[in-house]
N, C-alpha and C positions, 0 to 999 in steps of 0.2 A: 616386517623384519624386526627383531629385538634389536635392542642396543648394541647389546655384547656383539651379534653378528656382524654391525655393522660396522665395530671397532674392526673385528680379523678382518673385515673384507676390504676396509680400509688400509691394513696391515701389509696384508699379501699380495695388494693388487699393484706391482711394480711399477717403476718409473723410468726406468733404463729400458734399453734394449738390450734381450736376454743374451746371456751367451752361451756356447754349447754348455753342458753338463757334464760329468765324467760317468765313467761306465767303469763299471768292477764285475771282471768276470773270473768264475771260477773255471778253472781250469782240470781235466781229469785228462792225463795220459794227453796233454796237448789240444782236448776238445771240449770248447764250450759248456758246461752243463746247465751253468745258471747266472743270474748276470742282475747286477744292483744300478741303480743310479744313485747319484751324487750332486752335488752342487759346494761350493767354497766360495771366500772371500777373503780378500787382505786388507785390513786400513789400520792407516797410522793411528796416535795420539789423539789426533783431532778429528777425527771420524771420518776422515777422506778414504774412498775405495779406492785402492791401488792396482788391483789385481782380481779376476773373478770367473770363478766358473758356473755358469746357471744364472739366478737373479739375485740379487744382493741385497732385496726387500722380499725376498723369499721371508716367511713368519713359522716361527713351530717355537717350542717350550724350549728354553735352555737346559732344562732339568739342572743334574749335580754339576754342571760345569759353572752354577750360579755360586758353589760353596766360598771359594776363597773373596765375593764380595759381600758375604751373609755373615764370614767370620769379620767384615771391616768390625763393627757393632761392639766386637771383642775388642780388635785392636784401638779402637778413639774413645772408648770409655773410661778408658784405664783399667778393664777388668785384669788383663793381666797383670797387673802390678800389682793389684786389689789383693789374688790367690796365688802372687807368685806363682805365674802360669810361665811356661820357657818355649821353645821354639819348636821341641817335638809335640808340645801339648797344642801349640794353633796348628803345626801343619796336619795332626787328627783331627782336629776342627775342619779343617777345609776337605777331609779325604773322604775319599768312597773306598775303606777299607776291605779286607778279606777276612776277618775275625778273627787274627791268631791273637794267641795267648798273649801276645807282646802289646797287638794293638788294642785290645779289648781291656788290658792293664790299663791301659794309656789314656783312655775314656774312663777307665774307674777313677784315677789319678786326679783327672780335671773336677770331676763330681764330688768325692770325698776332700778337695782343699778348699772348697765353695759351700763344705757341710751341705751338700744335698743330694739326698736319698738318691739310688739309682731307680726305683718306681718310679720318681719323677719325671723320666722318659717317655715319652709320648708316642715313641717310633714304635713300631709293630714288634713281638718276636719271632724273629725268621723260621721257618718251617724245620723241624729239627732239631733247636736250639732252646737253650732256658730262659735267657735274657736280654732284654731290648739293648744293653750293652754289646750285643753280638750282632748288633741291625751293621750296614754296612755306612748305615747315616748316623749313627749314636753318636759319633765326636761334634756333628754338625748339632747336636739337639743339646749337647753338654755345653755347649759353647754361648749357644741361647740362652740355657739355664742359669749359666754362669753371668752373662750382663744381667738376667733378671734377678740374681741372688745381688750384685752391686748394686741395682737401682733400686734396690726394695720394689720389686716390681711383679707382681703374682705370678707363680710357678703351674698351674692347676689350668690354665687356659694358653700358655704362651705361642699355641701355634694358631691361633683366632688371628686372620687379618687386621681385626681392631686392637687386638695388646700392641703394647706399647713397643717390643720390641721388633715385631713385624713392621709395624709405623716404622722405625728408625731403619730398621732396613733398606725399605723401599724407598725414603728418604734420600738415601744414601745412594741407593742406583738409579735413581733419577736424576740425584744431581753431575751424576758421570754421565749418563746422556743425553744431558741436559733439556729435559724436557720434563712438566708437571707430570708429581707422583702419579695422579689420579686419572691419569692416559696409560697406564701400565696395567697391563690385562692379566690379574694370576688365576691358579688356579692349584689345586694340591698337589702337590706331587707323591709318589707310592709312600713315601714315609709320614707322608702326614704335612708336613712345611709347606708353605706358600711356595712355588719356580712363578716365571715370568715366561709369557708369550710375548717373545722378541723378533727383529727379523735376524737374518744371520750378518748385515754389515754391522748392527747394534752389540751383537754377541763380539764379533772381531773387534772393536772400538774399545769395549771392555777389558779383552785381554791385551792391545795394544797399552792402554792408560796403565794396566795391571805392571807389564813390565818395563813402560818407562824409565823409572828410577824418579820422574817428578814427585813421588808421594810418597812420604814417610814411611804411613801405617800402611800402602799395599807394597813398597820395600818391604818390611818384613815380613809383610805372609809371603813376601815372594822367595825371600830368606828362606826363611819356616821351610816352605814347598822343598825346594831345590836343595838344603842342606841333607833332608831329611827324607826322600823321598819312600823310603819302605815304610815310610809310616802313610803316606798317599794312597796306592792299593795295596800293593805286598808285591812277593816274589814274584817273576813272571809276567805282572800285569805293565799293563801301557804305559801308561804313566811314569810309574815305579821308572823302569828299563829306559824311556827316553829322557827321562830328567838324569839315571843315573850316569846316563854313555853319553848324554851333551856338557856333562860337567855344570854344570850350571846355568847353561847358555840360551836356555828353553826351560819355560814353564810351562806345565801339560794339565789339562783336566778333561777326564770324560764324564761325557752325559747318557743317561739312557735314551734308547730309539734313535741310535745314529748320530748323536753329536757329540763334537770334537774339538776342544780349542785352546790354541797353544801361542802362547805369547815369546817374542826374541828378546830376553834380558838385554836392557840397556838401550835398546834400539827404535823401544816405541813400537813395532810393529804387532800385528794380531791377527793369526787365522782363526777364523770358524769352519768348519764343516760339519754339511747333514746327509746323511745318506738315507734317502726320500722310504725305504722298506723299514729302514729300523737298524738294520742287521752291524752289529755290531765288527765280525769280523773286515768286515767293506769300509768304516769309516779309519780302520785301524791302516790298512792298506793304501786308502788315498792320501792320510797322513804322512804315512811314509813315501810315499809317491810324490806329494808337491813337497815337502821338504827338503827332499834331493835338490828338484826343479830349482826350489830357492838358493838353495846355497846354505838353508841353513843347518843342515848336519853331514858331515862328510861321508867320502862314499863307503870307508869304513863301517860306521855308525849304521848308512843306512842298509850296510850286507848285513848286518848283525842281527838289524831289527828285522830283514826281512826272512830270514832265518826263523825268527820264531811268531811274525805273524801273517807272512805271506805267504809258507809253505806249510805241505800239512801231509805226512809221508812220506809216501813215494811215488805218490799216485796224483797228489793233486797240488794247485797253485792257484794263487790270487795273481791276475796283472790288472794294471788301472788302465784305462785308454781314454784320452786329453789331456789338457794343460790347461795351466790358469790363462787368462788372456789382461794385457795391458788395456786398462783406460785409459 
């Protein structure tokens, strides 16, 4: 068995006793068609699990839900002060964009006060499109570019695990789970960047610390986030819609393949969720589903949001079936 194997086997192989899982089933005209599973976690500041569906050392990639700790790098350098960068430019730093005209500005913005070419972009061009500015990850690669235009730090390699600015990264999210960098398992993600192979209590502990209010520089990305949210994905999308209808009160970031995580401003706390298929529409749903359960968006809020991602017609419907359970 390689190392690496033994790291995920290491990773994955629980220490609790499991608890149920949740089930998302689609629903057509009242009947069954197709049906996801799930798993979630709650933990405080301090990485205590509160609350849990499935296994809470469950492991899979964080993917984009890692942005607004890749942009700390931005915020404790001083880059923004460096390019007079402002709060819609980091919350495009931390987003998983839709491409409009506005946000796709918005990442030219960051590049051109940094004097650095937009070729300098490393993210893919999306299928359709002219420019890696229109990637859905370009603010997250602008953002990089941007500490490495401060540090004099090469432009031409900055998504090698060994540049310097990948270092400080990982750095920096070890010292939030307090555990040595080089126990963190990456691997690329679609646009090119380094994500982390975490479990999902480690992903919730993240977003927990995120919106504590203990920390300066992730106060304002959480600022940035929440002020600003149409610059996060756009119209319509998740995020956008729950940061906009909680006021502030919740900070939202999605991952691809099923992950989910959203932090309570002010309050320390932090869900993760993975929805074990991928399927995007299922983690959208159990979101909304335990965040009722919690209390923490009202049932206003949570008619609104299931209006537009729990129904789909007139023919069909998302319901979630369990609850988180008390440790």
């Amino acid at each position: 068995m390689s190392p690496f194997s033994v790291k995920v086997l290491r990773m994955t192989r629980g220490k609790r006793t499991q608890t149920p899982t949740l089930e998302v089933r689609l629903l057509r005209e009242g009947i069954v068609e197709s049906t996801h599973r799930a798993q979630a976690v709650v933990c405080d500041n301090r990485g205590r699990v509160l609350s849990v569906a499935g296994n809470p050392e469950t492991a899979t990639f964080i993917r984009s839900a890692l942005k607004p700790f890749q942009a700390l790098a931005v915020v404790t350098t001083g880059t923004l002060e460096t390019y007079n960068l402002n709060d819609r430019d980091l919350a495009i730093i931390c987003s998983s964009h839709h491409s409009t005209m506005e946000q796709v500005r918005q990442v030219f913005k960051i590049l051109w006060r940094c004097d650095i070419d937009p070729s300098a972009l490393q993210c893919p061009i999306p299928e359709g499109k002219q420019s890696p500015l229109e990637h859905n990850c370009s603010g997250k690669h602008a953002g990089m570019l941007a500490v490495c235009q401060q540090r004099r730090w090469p432009l031409n390699n900055y998504l090698q695990n060994s540049h310097p600015i990948q270092k400080l990264i990982l750095s920096q999210v070890a010292e939030l789970l307090k555990m040595p960098g080089e126990e963190l398992i990456l691997a690329h993600d679609d646009c090119g960047a380094p994500t982390y192979f975490l479990q999902l209590r480690q992903m919730a502990s993240l977003y927990a610390q995120l919106s504590s209010g203990d920390n300066l520089a992730m106060e304002r990305i959480v600022r940035a986030m929440t002020h600003h949210p149409a610059m996060m994905a756009g119209e319509g999308g998740f995020d956008t819609e729950l940061m906009r209808l909680s006021e502030g009160e919740l900070v939202s970031k999605s991952g691809a393949e099923g992950i989910q995580c959203i932090g309570r401003v002010g309050e320390g706390m932090g869900l993760a969720i993975k929805v074990m298929d991928g399927a995007k529409r299922a983690k959208y749903a159990v979101a909304i589903h335990l965040l009722k359960q919690m209390g923490w968006i009202s049932p206003s809020v949570s008619e609104n949001l299931s209006e537009t991602f729990m129904k789909f017609g007139n023919f069909k419907r998302l319901e979630v079936i369990g609850d988180l359970s008390m440790l």
